[in-house]
N, C-alpha and C positions, 0 to 999 in steps of 0.2 A: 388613180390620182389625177390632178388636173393640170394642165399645162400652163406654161411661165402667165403669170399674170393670174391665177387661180387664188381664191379667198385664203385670206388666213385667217383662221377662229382661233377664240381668245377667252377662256373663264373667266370671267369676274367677280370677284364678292369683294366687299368694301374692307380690305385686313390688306396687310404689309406685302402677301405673297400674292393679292390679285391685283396691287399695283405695279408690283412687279413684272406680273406675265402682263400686261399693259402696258407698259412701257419697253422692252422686248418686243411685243408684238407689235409695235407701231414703228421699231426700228425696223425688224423683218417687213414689212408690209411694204416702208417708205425702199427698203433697198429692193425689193421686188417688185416696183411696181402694182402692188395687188389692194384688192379689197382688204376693211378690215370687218371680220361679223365679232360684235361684243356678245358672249352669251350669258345672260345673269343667271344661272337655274334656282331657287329657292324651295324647298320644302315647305307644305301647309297649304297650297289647294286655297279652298273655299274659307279656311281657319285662319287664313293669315286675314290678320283687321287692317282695315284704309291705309292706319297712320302709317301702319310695316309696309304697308306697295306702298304709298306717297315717299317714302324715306326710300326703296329702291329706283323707284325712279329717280328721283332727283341724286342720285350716285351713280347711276349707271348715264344720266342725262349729261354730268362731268366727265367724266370718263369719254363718252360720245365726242363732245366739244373739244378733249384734247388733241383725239385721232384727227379730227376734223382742222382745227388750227394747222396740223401740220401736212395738208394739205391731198390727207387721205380719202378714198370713197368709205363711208362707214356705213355699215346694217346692225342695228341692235335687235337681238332677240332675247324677251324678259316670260322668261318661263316661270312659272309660279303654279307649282302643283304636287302632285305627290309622288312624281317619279324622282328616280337617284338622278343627283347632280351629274355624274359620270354618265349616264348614260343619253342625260339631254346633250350634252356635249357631242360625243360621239352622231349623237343623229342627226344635230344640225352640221357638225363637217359631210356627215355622207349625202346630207342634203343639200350642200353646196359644195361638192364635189372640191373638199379643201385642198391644196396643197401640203398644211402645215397645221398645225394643234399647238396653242401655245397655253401651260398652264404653270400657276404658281406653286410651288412646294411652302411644305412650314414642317419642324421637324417635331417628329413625338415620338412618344415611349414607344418599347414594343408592345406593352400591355394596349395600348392605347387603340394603336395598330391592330392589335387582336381583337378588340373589344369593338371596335368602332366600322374593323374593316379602313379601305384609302379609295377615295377617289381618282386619287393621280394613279395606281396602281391597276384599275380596271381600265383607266382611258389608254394608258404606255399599251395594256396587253390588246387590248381591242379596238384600237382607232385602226381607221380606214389610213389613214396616212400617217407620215413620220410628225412626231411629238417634242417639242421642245418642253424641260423640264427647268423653270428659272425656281434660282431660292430668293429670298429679301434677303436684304442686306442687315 
């Protein structure tokens, strides 16, 4: 883990629970002092078409701008490919040697859970550092 002042990463997807770990994470960030890295991971590689990156970008580009108004240092990284969202997560905190993991919860069935498997559930057992779990309101 990194010392006072070490980045805080932050998932993002444009839904209720990745504004939420977003605004969380820029409150952690602003009371530590620290960096904030937005991570956007996306499934689809080479299969995702323009118009899908141009619409990430320009969400995750908002997102960027809010950290930034409040007067944080910001790094985005926009991953777009065919690995698990949970696990770009995890490899960009270990690559920025995070302090903190901040991600959004959204609540599902258990079937759901079964069926789908959780994101937040690989990051909590396998992140390099302690994980903050926000739900939306």
């Amino acid at each position: 883990m990194g010392s006072l002042g070490s980045p805080i990463v932050v998932g993002f997807i444009d839904s209720p629970e990745g504004r939420a770990a977003v605004d969380r994470a820029i409150l952690e960030a602003k009371h530590r002092e620290a960096p904030l890295v937005i991570v956007n991971s996306q499934r689809g590689g080479a299969s995702l078409d323009r118009a899908a990156v141009q619409a990430l970008d320009t969400e995750v580009d908002a997102v960027a701008e809010q950290a930034k108004r409040q007067g944080l240092e910001v790094r985005v990284r926009q991953l777009v490919r065919d690995e698990d969202p949970a696990a770009d997560l995890i490899s960009v905190a270990m690559e920025e040697d995070a302090d903190l993991i901040v991600i959004g919860l959204r609540r599902r069935s258990p079937v759901g859970k079964l069926i789908l498997g959780s994101n937040a559930q690989s990051v909590l057992l396998e992140a390099p550092c302690p994980v903050l779990a926000v739900k939306a309101e």
